[in-house]
C-alpha positions, 0 to 999 in steps of 0.5 A: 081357314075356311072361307065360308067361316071367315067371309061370314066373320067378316060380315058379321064386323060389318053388321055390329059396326053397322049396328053401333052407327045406327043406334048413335043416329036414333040417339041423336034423333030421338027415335027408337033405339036398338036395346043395350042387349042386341049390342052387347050380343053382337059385341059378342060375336064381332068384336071388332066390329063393335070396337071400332063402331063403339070409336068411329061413332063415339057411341057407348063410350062411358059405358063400361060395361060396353068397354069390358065386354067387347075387350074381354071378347076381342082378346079370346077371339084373337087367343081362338084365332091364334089357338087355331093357327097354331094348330094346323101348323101342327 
């Protein structure tokens, strides 16, 4: 795999685990919150990232939609990343 790809992938987990940490603390403070869409975004593009965000910070947790978007991502990034592995095996 490409080490470029996966140091970016990486980051990009940190970002949206960072994200969900800081929209839970402008909740609690009342303060200007990240819109539902940036989150959803990112959930998008780092789901793991934005699970364990969603669990560590118990932000967004009953919101459904939340939950199927970011499990509907983690399973087709896993089924990408094993489609992957299995084609430079051949």
């Amino acid at each position: 795999m490409n080490h470029d790809f996966l140091a970016i992938y990486i980051v990009l987990q940190i970002i949206a685990f960072v994200l969900y940490g800081v929209d839970k603390y402008k909740a609690q403070k009342k303060l200007y919150r990240l819109s539902e869409k940036l989150l959803l975004g990112i959930a998008i593009l780092a789901p793991f990232g934005a699970y364990m965000g969603m669990h560590v910070f118990r932000h967004k947790t009953q919101k459904i939609y939340f939950w199927a978007v970011t499990i509907f991502m983690i399973v087709i990034h896993a089924a990408a990343a094993m489609l992957y592995v299995y084609w430079l095996k051949m």
